[in-house]
C-alpha positions in Angstrom: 15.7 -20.7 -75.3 14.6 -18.6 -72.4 15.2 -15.6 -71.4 17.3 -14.6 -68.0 14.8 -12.6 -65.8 15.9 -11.0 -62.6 12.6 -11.0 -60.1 14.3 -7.9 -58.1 15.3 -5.8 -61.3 12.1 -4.5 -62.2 11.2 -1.3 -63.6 9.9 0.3 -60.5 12.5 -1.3 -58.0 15.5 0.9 -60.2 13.6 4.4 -60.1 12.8 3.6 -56.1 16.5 2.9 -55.7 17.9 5.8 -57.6 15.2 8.0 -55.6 16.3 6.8 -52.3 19.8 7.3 -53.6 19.3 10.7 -54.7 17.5 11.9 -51.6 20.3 10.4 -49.4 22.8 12.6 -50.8 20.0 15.1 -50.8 20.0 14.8 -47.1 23.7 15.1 -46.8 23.8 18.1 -49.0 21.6 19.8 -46.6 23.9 19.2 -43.6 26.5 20.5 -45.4 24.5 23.6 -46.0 23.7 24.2 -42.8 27.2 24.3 -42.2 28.0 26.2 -44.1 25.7 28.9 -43.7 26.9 28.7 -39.8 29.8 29.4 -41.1 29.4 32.7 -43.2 26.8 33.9 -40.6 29.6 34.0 -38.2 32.0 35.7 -40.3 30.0 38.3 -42.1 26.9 39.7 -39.9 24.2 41.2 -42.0 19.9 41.7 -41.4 19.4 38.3 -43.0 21.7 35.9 -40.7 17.9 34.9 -39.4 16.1 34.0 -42.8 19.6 32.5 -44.1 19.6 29.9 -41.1 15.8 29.5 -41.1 15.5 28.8 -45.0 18.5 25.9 -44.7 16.7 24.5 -41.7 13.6 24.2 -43.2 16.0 22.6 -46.3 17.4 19.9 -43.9 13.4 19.1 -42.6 12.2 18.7 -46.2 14.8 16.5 -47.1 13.5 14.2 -44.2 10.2 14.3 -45.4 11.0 13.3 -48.3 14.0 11.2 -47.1 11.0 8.9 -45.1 8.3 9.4 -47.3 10.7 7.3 -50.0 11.5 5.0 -47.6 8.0 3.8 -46.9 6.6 4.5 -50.3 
């Protein structure tokens, strides 16, 4: 009797899928976060307002890197 084999299922096709997966929420998350720093930035003023927004943009540009780098990986 032979065995059922699914072309599609392989190995590497699941960990690309759960990595594409995981960076799209990734990417979300990093929307959110600049939100919410927006947010606290505008009701608390302190010295680091500029780093806190800088550091979650350069958050949201990673996670495109790496959001297209999996794509076309």
């Amino acid at each position: 009797m032979q065995e059922l084999t699914l072309p599609f299922f392989t190995t590497q096709f699941l960990a690309k899928a759960f990595l594409t997966l995981f960076l799209i929420f990734y990417f979300f998350f990093s929307i959110l976060l600049i939100r919410q720093v927006q947010i606290m930035t505008a009701a608390v003023k302190t010295d680091l307002n500029r780093i806190l927004k800088l550091a979650s943009f350069l958050n949201l540009g990673i996670s495109i890197v790496f959001l297209v780098f999996a794509f076309f990986a």
